[in-house]
matplotlib code that plots the C-alpha trace (Angstrom):
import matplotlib.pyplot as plt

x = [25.0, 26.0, 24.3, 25.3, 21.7, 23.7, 25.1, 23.2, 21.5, 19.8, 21.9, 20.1, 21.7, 20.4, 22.4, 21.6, 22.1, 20.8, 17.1, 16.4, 12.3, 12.7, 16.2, 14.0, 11.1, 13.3, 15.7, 12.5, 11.0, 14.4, 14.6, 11.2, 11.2, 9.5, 12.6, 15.5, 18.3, 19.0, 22.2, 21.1, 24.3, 23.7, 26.0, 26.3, 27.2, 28.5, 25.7, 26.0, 23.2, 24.3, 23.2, 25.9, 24.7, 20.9, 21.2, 23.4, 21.3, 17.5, 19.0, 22.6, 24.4, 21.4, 22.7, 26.2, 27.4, 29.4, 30.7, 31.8, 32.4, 29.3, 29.5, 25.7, 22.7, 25.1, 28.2, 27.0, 26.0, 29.1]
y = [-29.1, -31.1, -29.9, -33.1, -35.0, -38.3, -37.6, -39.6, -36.9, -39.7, -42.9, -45.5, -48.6, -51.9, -54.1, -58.1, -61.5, -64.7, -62.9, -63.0, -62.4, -59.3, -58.3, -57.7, -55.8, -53.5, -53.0, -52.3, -50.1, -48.2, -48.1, -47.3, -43.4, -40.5, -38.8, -39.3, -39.5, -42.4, -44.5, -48.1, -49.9, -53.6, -54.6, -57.9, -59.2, -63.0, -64.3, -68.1, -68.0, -66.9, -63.3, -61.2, -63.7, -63.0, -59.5, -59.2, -61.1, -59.2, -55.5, -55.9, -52.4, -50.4, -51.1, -51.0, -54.2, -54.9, -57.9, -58.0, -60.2, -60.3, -57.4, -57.2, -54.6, -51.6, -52.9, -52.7, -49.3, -48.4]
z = [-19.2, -22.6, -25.7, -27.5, -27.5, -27.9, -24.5, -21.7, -19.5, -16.9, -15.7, -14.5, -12.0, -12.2, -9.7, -10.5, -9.4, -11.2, -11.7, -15.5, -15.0, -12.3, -14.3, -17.7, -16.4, -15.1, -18.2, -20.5, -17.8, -17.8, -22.1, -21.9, -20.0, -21.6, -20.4, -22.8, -23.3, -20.8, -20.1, -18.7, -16.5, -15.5, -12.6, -12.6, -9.0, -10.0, -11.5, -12.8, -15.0, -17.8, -17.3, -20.0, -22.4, -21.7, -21.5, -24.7, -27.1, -25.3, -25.1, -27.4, -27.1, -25.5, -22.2, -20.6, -18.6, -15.6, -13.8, -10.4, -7.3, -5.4, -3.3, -2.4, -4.1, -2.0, -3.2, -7.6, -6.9, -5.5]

ax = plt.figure().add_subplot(projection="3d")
ax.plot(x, y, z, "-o")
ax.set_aspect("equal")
plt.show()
């Protein structure tokens, strides 16, 4: 097990598609575990609604990004 206290311990998935509301609850209710540290990945599955932009300006470098063609909720985690 890494020592490093830097080093994310827990990795949480968020798979998304054009849902800002459901999309935010569930980034803060990642940031927000008693249980640290934690790494939060967005997988973006094509959304058109401006999602990277939203998620960059609300959360900045706290979370990681990535976009994908939409492969479906099994498909992000994947």
């Amino acid at each position: 097990m890494p020592t490093d206290p830097s080093y994310p311990l827990v990795s949480v998935i968020i798979v998304c598609h054009n849902d800002w509301p459901h999309l935010d609850l569930a980034v803060h209710s990642a940031l927000g575990q008693s249980h640290q540290p934690v790494e939060v990945i967005v997988v973006d599955n094509a959304s058109t609604d401006g999602t990277r932009e939203h998620l960059h300006e609300k959360f900045g470098d706290r979370i990681r990004y990535a976009r994908q063609e939409n492969k479906g909720a099994a498909g992000g985690r994947n």
